[in-house]
Residue, then its C-alpha position, 0 to 999 in steps of 0.5 A: x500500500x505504501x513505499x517508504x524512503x527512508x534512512x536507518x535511524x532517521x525520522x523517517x523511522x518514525x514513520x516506519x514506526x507508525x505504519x508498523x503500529x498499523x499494520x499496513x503494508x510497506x516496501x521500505x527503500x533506502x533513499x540512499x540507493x535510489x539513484x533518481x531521489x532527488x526526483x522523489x524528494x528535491x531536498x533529497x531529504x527522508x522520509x518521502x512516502x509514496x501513497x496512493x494519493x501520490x508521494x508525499x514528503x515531509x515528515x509532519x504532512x505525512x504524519x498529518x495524512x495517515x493520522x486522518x486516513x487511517x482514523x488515528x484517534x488522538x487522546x488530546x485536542x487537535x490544537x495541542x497535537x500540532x503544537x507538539x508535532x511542530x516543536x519536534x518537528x520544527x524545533x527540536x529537530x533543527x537543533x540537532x541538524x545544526x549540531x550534524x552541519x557543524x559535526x560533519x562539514x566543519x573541520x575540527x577546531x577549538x571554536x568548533x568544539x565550542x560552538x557545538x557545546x553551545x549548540x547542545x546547550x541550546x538543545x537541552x533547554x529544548x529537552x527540559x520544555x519535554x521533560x517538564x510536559x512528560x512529567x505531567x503526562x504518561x507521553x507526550x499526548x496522553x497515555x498511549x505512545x504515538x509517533x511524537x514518542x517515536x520520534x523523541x526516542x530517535x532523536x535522544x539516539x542522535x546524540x550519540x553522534x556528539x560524544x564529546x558534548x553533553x545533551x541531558x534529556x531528563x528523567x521524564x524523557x528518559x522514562x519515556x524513551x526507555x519505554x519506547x524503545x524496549x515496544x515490540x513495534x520499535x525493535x520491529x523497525x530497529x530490526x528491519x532497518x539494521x539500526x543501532x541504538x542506545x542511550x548517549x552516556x551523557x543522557 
């Protein structure tokens, strides 16, 4: 029914996540060995998923078209569900692909050691605004895990690209990514994908 574009361990996990929790079908495809991707995706970003209404990219649309084609029921009001989806996808999400330009395209020095401490600073005041949600919901919509927990989990295993900076995410979000990454659904997908994951040491 679907194809998936993906990259192991990437948001587009999340995805993968969520199709798996529905119980679809889904041909998973390594974006990185389609040789016509950027035809796909013209970002040649993950995910794009292809859909029988046409392929669809970007992480939160595409969350938002199966949320509403498979009836998924959201346990908070519609408003509060895409405050939450925009700060992952939006915010925090960003923080780390600034921490990944300056990892991977920069050489490295001193000030880039400092500029990346900055940067996970300024991504673990992202991680208290969740920690201090978290500690008043069971996840981040309510009681059921939903693809915004997906998502937090994948992005905590990010840090571990950054072993030399600190990223603390709290104990509530550590509760919560524990959780998730321990589900039959997640070892599914880290399983299916080859993924590695695990907690950064500085977590």
């Amino acid at each position: 029914m679907y194809t998936l574009y993906s990259m192991s361990g990437s948001c587009s996990s999340a995805i993968h996540a969520l199709l798996v929790s529905l119980d679809v079908p889904v041909t998973l495809v390594d974006h990185q060995e389609v040789e016509n991707y950027r035809q796909i995706n013209p970002t040649g970003q993950v995910p794009a998923l292809d859909t029988p209404d046409g392929v669809l990219t970007e992480g939160a649309a595409i969350c938002l078209y199966l949320i509403e084609k498979h009836n998924i029921h959201l346990e908070c009001d519609e408003i509060t569900f895409h405050r939450q989806m925009m700060f992952n996808y939006a915010t925090l999400h960003p923080a780390y692909s600034k921490m990944f330009t300056v990892h991977f395209a920069m050489e490295p020095s001193n000030e880039n050691t400092q500029l990346m401490t900055l940067l996970a600073s300024k991504t673990a005041e992202l991680w208290e605004i969740l920690d201090q949600r978290l500690a008043q919901h069971d996840f981040l919509l309510g009681k059921q895990v939903s693809v915004l927990d997906y998502l937090l989990t994948l992005y905590a295993n990010w840090g571990n690209t950054f072993p030399y900076v600190t990223i603390p995410l709290g104990e509530n979000v550590l509760r919560v990514i524990r959780h998730v990454a321990d589900l039959p659904t997640f070892k599914k997908v880290a399983a299916k994908e080859k993924m590695r994951f695990s907690l950064p040491s500085a977590a």
